[in-house]
C-alpha positions as CSV (number, residue, x, y, z in Angstrom):
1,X,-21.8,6.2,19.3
2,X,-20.1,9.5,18.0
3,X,-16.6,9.7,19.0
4,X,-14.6,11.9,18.6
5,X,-11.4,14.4,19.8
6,X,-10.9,17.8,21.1
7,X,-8.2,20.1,21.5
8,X,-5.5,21.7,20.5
9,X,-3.4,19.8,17.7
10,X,-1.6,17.0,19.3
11,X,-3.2,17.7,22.4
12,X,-6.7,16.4,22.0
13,X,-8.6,14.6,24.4
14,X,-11.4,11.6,23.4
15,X,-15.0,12.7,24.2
16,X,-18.6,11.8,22.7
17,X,-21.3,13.0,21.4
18,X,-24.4,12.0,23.0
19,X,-27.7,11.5,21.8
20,X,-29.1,15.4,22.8
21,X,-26.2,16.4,21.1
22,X,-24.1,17.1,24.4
23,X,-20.4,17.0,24.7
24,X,-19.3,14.6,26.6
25,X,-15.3,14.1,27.9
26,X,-14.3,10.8,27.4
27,X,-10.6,11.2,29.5
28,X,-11.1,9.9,32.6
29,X,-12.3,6.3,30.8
30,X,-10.4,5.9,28.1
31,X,-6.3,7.3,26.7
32,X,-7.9,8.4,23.0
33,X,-9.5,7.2,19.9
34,X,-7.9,5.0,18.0
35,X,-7.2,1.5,16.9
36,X,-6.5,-0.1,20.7
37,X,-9.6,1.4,21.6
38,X,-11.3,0.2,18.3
39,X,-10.2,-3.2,19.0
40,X,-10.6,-3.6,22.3
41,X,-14.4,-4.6,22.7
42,X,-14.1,-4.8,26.5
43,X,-13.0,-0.6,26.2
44,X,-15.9,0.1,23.7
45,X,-18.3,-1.2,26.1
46,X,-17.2,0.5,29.3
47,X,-17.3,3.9,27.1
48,X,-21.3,2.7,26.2
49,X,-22.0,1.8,29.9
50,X,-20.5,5.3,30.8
51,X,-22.7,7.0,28.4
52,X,-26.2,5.0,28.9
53,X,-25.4,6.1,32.6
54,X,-25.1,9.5,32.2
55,X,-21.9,9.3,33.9
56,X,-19.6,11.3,31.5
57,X,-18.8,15.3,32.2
58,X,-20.0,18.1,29.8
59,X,-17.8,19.1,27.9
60,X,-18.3,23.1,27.5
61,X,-17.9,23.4,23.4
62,X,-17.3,27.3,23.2
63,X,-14.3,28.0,21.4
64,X,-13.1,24.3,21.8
65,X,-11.3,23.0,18.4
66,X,-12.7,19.6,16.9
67,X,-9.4,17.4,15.4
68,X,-9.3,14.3,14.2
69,X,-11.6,12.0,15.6
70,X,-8.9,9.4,15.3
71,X,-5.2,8.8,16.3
72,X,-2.2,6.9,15.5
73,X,-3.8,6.2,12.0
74,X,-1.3,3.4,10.8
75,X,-2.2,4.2,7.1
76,X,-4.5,5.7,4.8
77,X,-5.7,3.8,1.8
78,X,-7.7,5.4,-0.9
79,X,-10.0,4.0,-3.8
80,X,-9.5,6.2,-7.0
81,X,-12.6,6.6,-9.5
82,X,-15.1,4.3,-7.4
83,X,-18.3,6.3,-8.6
84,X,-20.1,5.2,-12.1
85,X,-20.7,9.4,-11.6
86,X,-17.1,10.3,-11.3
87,X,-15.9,8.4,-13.8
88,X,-18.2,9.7,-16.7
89,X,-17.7,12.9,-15.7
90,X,-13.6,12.7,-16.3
91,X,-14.1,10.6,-19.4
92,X,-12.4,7.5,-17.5
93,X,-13.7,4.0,-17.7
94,X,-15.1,2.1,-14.6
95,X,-12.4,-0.3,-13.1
96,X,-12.2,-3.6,-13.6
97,X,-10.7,-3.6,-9.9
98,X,-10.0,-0.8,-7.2
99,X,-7.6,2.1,-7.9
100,X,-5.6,1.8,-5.0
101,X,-3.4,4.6,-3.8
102,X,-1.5,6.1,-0.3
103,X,-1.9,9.2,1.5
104,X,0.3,9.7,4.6
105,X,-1.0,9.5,7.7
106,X,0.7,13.4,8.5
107,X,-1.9,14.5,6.2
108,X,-4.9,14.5,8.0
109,X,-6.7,17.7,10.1
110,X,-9.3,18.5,11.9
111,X,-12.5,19.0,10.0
112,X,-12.8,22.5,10.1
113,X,-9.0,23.4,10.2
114,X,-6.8,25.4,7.4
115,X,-6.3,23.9,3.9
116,X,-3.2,24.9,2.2
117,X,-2.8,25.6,-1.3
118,X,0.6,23.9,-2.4
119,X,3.0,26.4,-3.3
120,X,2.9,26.7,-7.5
121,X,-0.2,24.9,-7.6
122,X,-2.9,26.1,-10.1
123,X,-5.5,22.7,-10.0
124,X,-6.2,21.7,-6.3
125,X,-9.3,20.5,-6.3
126,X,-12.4,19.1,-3.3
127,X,-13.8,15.5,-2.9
128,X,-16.3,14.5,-0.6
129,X,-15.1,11.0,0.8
130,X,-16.8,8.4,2.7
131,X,-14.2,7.2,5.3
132,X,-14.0,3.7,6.9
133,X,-12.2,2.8,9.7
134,X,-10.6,-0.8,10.4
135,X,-11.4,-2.2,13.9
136,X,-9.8,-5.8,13.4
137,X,-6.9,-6.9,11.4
138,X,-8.2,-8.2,8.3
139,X,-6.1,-10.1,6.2
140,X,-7.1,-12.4,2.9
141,X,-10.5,-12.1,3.4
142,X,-13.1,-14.4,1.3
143,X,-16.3,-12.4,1.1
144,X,-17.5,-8.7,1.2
145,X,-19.7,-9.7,4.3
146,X,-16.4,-10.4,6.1
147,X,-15.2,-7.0,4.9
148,X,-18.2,-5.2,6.6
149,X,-17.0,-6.7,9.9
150,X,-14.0,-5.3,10.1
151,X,-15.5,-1.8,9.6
152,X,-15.2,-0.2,13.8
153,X,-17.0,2.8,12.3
154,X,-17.5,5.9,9.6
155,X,-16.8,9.4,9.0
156,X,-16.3,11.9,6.7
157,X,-13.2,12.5,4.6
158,X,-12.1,15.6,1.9
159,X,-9.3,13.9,-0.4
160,X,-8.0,17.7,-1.2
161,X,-6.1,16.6,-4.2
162,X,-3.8,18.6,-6.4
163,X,-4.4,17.2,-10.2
164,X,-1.3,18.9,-12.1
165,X,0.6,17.1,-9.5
166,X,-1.2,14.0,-9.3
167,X,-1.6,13.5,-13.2
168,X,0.9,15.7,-15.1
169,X,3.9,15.2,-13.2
170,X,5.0,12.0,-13.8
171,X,4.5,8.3,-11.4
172,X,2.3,7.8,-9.8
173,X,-1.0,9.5,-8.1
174,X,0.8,10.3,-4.4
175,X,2.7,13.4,-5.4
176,X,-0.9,15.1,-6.1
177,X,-2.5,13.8,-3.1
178,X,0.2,14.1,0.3
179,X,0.6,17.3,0.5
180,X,0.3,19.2,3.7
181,X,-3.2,18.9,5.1
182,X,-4.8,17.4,1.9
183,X,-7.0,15.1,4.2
184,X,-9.3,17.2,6.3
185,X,-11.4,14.2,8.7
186,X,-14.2,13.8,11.2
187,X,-16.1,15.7,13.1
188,X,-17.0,12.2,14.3
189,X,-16.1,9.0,14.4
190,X,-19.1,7.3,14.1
191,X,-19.6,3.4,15.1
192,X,-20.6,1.0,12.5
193,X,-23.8,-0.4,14.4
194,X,-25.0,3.2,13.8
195,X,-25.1,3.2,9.7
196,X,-26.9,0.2,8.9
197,X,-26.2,0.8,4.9
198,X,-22.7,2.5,4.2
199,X,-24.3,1.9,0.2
200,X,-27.5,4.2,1.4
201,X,-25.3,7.5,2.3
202,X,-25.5,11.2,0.5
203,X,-22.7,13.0,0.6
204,X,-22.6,16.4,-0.4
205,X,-19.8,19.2,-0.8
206,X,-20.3,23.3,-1.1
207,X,-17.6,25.8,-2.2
208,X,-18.4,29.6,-1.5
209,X,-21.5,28.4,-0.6
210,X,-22.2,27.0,-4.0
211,X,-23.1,23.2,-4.1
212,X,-21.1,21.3,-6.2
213,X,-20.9,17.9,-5.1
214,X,-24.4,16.1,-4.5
215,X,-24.1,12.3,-4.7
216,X,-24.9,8.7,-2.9
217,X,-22.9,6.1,-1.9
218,X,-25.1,3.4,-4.0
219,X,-22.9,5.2,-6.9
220,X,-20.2,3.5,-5.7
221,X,-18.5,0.7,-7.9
222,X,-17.0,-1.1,-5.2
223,X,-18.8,-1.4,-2.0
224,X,-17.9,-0.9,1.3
225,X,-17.6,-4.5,2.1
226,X,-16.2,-5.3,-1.2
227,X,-13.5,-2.9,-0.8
228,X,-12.1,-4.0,1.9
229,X,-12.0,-7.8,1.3
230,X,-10.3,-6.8,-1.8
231,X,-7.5,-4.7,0.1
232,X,-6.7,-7.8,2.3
233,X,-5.6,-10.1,-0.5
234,X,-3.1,-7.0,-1.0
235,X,-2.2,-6.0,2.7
236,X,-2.9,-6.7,6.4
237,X,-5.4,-3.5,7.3
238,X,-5.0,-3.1,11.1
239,X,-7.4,-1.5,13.9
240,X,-6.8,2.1,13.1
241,X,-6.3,1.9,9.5
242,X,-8.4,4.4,7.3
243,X,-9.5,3.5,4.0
244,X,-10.8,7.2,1.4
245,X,-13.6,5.3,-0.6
246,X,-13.7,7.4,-3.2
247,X,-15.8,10.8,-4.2
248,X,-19.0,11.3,-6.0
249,X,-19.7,13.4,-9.4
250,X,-18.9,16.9,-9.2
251,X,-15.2,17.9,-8.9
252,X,-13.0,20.9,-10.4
253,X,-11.3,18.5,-12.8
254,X,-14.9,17.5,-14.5
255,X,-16.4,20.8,-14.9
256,X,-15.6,22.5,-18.5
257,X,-13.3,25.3,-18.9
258,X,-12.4,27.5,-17.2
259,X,-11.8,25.0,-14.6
260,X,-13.0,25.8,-11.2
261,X,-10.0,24.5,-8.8
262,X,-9.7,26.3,-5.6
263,X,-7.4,29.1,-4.7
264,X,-6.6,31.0,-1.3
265,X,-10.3,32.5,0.9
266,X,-11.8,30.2,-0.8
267,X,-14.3,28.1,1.6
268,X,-15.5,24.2,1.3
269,X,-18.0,22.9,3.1
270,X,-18.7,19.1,3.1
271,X,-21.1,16.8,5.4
272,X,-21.9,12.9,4.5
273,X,-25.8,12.0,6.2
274,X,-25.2,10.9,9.4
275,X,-21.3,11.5,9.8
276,X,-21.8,15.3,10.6
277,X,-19.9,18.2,8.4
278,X,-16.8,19.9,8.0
279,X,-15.5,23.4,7.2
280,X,-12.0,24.8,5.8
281,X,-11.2,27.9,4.7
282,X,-8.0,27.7,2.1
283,X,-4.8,29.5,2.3
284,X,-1.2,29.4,0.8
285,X,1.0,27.3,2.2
């Protein structure tokens, strides 16, 4: 299934997606999209029975704003350098283990809402992220297999990071990567039994129409499955938690000087195969 929310912000109502492409209002089934509704099965299935019917009202999509397709995220964990790509493009060695880092909750948008450019920032910079989304608590897991179960579903994420902040400022990476709507996600939430491979993805990422990012998940250092078995020897993940796994080759910060990071009108355009695309237009904040 596609799920996903519509509306004004923090007024959006759950609908779906259906097969022809048809929006569908989810309201009078379920409250929203998020991790109760991820992890009760019994919920999920009424929403599928509603669907297969043909019982669920059009939604008319003229005009009507796509947010989040998720709500009440608990946390957002993210997965620095996890591309054998990215990493030789900044000069950085692959992991031994996951770069693990925050990003607030209060930082995600809709996929096609406003960026903003941090006030005094010169190097804020795209990433293309495959998103996962928890669906049962996982805690100390024992194999990447198990990790994979947990997964409720997929969509696509832009870690809009700020790299003067995030690696010339002193600490740690957070400072370069919360601020105000640095985590542009959706359109869709979609369910897991719909990507068979997360490691079989392409995820690609456009600015002014220019492609710049143009990579696979099979890149990816630590899997899908592997990533989150790891994260649970650290912390309990919870329905509704998000985990940012990482961006391909391809960002500001590896191109050679003059460095191309992105200032106000510009545009980004981003879409992962299957997980639909996203749009934002940058302005100062």
């Amino acid at each position: 299934m596609k799920l996903l929310r519509v509306g004004t912000a923090g007024a959006e109502r759950p609908a779906l997606l259906d097969a022809e492409g048809t929006l569908r209002d989810l309201s009078g089934v379920v409250a929203d999209v998020d991790g109760a509704l991820l992890a009760d099965g019994a919920a999920l299935g009424r929403v599928r029975a509603a669907a297969d019917a043909g019982e669920l009202p059009v939604l008319d999509a003229t005009g009507l704003r796509i947010g989040p397709p998720l709500g009440r995220i608990g946390k957002i964990v993210c997965i620095g350098l996890n591309y054998h790509d990215h990493a030789r493009e900044t000069g950085a060695e692959p992991p031994a283990e996951p770069v693990v880092f925050m990003k607030a909750p209060d930082t995600v948008v809709g996929p096609h809402d406003t960026v903003l450019v941090p006030r005094g920032s010169a190097k804020t910079d795209w990433e293309v992220e495959l998103a996962v989304v928890i669906g049962r608590t996982a805690r100390y897991l024992g194999s990447a297999e198990e990790g994979l179960a947990q997964v409720a579903g997929y969509a696509v994420a832009h870690d809009v990071s700020e790299r003067e902040f995030q690696i010339e400022r002193g600490g740690t990476w957070d400072k370069g990567k919360n601020c105000e709507t640095f985590n542009p996600l959706g359109p869709w939430l979609v369910t897991a039994d719909e990507v068979p491979d997360p490691q079989d993805l392409s995820l690609k990422l456009w600015v002014n129409g220019e492609l710049k990012q143009d990579g696979t998940t099979a890149e990816q250092i630590f899997p899908v499955g592997e990533v989150v078995r790891y994260l649970s020897q650290f912390m309990t993940l919870y329905p509704g938690d998000v985990i940012n796994t990482g961006t391909p080759a391809g960002v500001a910060m590896g191109a050679p000087e003059p460095k191309p990071f992105l200032r106000a009108g510009d545009v980004v355009e981003l879409e992962i195969e299957g997980l639909g695309r996203q749009r934002q237009e940058f302005k100062d904040a």
